[in-house]
C-alpha positions as CSV (number, residue, x, y, z in Angstrom):
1,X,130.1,253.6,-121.0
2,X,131.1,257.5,-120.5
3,X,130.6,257.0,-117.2
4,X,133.2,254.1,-116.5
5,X,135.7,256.1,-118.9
6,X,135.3,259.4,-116.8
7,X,135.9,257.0,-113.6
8,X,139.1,255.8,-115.1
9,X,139.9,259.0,-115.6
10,X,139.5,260.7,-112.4
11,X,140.4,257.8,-110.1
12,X,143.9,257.3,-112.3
13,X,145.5,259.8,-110.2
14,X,144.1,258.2,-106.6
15,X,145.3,255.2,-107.3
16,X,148.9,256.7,-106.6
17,X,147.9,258.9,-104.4
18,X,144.8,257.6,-102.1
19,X,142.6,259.5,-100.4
20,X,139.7,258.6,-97.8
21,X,137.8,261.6,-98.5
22,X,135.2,262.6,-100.8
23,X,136.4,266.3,-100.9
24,X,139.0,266.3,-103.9
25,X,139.5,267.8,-107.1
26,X,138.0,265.7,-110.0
27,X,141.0,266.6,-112.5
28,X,144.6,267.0,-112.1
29,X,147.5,268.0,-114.4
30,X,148.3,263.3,-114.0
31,X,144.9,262.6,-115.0
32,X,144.6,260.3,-117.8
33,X,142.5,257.2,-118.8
34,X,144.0,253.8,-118.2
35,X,143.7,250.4,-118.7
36,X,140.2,250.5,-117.6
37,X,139.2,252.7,-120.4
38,X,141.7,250.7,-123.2
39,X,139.9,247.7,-122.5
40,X,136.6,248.9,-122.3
41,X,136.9,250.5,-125.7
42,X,138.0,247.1,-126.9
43,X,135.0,245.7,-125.7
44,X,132.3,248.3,-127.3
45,X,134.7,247.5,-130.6
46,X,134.0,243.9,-130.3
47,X,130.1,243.9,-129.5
48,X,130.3,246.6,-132.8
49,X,132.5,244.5,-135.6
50,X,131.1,241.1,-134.3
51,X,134.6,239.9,-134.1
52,X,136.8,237.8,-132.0
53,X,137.7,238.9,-129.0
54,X,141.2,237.8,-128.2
55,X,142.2,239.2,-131.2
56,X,140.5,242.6,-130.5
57,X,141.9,242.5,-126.7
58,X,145.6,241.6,-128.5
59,X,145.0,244.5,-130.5
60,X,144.3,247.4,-128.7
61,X,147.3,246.0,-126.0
62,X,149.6,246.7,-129.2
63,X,147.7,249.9,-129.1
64,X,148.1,250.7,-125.6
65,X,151.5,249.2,-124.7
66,X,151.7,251.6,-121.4
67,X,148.1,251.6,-120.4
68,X,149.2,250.2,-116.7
69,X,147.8,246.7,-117.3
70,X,148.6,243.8,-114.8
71,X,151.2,241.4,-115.5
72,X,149.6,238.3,-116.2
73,X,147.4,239.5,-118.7
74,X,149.5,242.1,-120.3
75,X,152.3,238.8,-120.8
76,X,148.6,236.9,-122.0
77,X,148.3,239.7,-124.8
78,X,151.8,240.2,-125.5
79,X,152.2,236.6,-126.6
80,X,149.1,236.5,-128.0
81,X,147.5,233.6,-125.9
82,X,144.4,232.6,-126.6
83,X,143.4,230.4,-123.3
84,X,142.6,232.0,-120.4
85,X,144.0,232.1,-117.3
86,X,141.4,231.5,-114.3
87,X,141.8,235.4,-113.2
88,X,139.7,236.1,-110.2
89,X,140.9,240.2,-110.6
90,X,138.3,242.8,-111.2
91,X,139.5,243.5,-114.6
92,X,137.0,241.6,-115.9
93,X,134.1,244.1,-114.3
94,X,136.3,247.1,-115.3
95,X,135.6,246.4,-119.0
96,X,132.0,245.0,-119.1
97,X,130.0,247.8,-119.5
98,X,129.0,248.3,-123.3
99,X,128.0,244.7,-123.0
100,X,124.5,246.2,-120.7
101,X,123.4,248.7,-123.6
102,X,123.4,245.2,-126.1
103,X,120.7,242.8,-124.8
104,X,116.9,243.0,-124.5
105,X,116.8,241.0,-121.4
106,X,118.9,240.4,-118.2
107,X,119.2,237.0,-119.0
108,X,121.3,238.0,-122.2
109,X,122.8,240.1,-120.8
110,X,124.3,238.1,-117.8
111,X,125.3,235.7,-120.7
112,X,126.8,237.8,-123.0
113,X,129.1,239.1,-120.1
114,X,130.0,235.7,-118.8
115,X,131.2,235.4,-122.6
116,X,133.3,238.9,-122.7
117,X,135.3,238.2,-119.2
118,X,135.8,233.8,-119.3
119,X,138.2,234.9,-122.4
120,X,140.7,235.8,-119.7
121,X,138.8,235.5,-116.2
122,X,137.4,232.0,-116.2
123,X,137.1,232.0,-112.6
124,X,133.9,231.5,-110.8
125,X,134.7,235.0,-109.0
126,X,135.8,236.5,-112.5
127,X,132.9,236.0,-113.7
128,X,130.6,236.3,-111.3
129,X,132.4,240.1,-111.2
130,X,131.4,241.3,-115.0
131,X,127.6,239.6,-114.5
132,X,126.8,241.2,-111.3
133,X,128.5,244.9,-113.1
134,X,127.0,244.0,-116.1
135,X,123.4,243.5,-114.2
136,X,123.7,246.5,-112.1
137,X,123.8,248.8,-115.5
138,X,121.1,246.9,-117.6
139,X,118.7,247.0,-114.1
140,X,119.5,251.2,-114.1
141,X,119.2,252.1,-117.5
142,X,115.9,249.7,-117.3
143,X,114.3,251.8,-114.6
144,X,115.5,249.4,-111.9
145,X,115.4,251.2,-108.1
146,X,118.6,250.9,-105.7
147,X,116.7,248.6,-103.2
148,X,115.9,246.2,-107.0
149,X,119.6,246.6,-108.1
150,X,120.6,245.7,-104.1
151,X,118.4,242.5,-103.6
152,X,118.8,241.0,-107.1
153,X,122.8,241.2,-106.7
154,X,122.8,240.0,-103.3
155,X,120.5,237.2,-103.8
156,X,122.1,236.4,-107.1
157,X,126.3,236.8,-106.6
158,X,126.2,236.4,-102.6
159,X,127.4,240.0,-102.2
160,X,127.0,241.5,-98.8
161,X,125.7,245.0,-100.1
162,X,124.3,246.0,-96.5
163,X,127.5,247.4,-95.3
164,X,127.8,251.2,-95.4
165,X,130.8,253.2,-96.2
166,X,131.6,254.9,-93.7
167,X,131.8,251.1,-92.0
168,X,134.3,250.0,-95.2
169,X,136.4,253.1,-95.6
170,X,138.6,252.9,-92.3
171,X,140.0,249.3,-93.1
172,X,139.5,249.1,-96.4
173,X,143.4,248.4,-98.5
174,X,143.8,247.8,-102.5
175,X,142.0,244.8,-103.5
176,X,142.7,244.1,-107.5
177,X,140.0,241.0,-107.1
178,X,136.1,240.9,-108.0
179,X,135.1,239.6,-104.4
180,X,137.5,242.1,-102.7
181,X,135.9,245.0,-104.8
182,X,133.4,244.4,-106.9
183,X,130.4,244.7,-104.0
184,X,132.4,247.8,-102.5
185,X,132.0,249.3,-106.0
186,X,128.3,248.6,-106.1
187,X,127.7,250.5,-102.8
188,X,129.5,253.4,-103.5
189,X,126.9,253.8,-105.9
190,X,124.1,252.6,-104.0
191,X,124.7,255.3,-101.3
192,X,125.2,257.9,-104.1
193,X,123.2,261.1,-104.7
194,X,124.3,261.7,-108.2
195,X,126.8,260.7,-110.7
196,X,129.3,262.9,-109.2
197,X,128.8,261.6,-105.7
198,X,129.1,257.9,-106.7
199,X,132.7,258.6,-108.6
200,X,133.3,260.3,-105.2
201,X,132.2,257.5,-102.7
202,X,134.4,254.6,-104.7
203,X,137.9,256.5,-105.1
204,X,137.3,257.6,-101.1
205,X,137.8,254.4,-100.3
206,X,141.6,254.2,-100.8
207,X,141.7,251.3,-102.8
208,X,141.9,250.2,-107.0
209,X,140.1,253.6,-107.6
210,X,140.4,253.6,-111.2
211,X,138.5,250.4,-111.6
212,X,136.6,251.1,-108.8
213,X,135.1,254.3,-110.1
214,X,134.7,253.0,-113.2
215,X,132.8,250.2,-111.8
216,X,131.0,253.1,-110.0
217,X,130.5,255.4,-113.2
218,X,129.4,252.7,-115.2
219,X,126.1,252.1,-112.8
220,X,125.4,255.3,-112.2
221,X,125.9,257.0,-116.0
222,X,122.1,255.5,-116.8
223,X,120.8,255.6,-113.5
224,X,121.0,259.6,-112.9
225,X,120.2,260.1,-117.1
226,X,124.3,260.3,-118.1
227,X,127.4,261.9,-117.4
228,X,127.3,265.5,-116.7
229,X,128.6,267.6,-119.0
230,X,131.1,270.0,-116.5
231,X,132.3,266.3,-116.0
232,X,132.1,265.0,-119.7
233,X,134.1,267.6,-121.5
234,X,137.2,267.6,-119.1
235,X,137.5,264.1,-119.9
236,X,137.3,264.1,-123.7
237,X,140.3,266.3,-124.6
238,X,142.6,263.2,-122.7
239,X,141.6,260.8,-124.7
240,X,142.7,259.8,-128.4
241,X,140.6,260.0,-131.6
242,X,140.7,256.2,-131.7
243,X,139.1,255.6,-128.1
244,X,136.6,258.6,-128.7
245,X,135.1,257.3,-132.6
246,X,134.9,253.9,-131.2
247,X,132.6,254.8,-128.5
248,X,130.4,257.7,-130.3
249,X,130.1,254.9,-132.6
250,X,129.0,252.7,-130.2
251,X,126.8,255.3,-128.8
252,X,125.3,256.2,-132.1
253,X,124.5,252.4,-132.5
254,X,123.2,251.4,-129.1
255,X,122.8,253.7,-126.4
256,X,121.2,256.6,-128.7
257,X,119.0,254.5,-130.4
258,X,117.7,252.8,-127.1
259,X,116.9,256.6,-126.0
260,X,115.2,257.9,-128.8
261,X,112.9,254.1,-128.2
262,X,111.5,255.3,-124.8
């Protein structure tokens, strides 16, 4: 979950100002977390309390007023709706990732984040963009290799996860939806070398970095051991004591725990 925070993070200030090169400076005097990081709190708050989810998403919207969510679901929490709203976007991928540290098996998993994005994102595609996230992080932090992670989510979601990068970058434009960015995520990691590298590969590709290198963070924070700590303690000092005891909590609870098991 650090890991799609500090993607947030450092891809909030690319999404203003793209970039198709890897060769940039991690933190800038704009950095900050965004709606990405709001949400995904909300989510590690939910799996915690074993409350409602609407009600925690309307809540930390009242929290976040400004976080720099998109229009249909910031009017879907400001009027505190409660059906959803067939979103196909890739905010429901942005926010899945505590749901990977909660399950025993895949299975669960998968289910449990069909259940935290068809709140909102009850599309096919919506879906289909938190479970193959969601199954990306459960398959790292379970030992899984890249080629495992690569055939189970291509046979599984239909992703085409054999294009390279450097094949993507030149054409690629801002694509808010799972299909459209969701896969491109997944292979930023894939042709990562370390955590570092895989924040890199996603925000060089120009498009929803934020997300996208959250998306990206959130796979490889268990697959290369965690977030590294030149990396880690830039990012805590931008974030509020609210966001930060919700998710040491949720460390304390889950991740920790499934360490000290091993």
């Amino acid at each position: 979950m650090w890991g799609a925070i500090v993607g947030d993070v450092v891809g909030s200030y690319f999404e203003h100002f793209p970039t198709k090169s890897t060769d940039f400076y991690l933190f800038r005097e704009e950095s900050t977390f965004t709606d990405d990081t709001v949400l995904t709190t909300a989510v590690a708050d939910w799996l915690l309390k074993e409350n409602d989810l609407v009600n925690t998403l309307h809540r930390y919207v009242k929290f976040y007023p400004e976080a720099g969510y998109g229009h249909t679901f910031l009017s879907w929490a400001q009027l505190r709706r409660r059906v959803p709203y067939q979103s196909w976007g890739n905010g429901s991928a942005m926010r899945v990732s505590p749901v990977a540290y909660t399950t025993e098996t895949l299975a669960d998993c998968l289910y449990l984040a069909k259940k935290s994005a068809e709140v909102t994102h009850n599309h096919q595609q919506g879906i289909y963009g938190a479970q193959a996230t969601a199954a990306c992080i459960f398959m790292a932090r379970s030992g899984s290799s890249r080629t495992e992670i690569c055939e189970y989510i291509e046979t599984t979601f239909g992703y085409d996860l054999q294009r390279s990068l450097e094949e993507i970058r030149p054409h690629y434009v801002f694509d808010v939806s799972c299909q459209g960015s969701v896969p491109e995520s997944i292979i930023a990691f894939l042709e990562s070398t370390d955590f570092e590298s895989a924040i890199r590969n996603a925000i060089s590709l120009g498009g929803d970095t934020d997300t996208m290198a959250c998306i990206a963070g959130a796979i490889a924070e268990p697959f290369y051991g965690g977030v590294p700590q030149e990396i880690y303690e830039p990012t805590l000092p931008l974030l509020d004591h609210r966001i930060r005891n919700t998710v040491q909590s949720f460390y304390n609870r889950f991740v920790d725990r499934q360490s000290e098991g091993k």
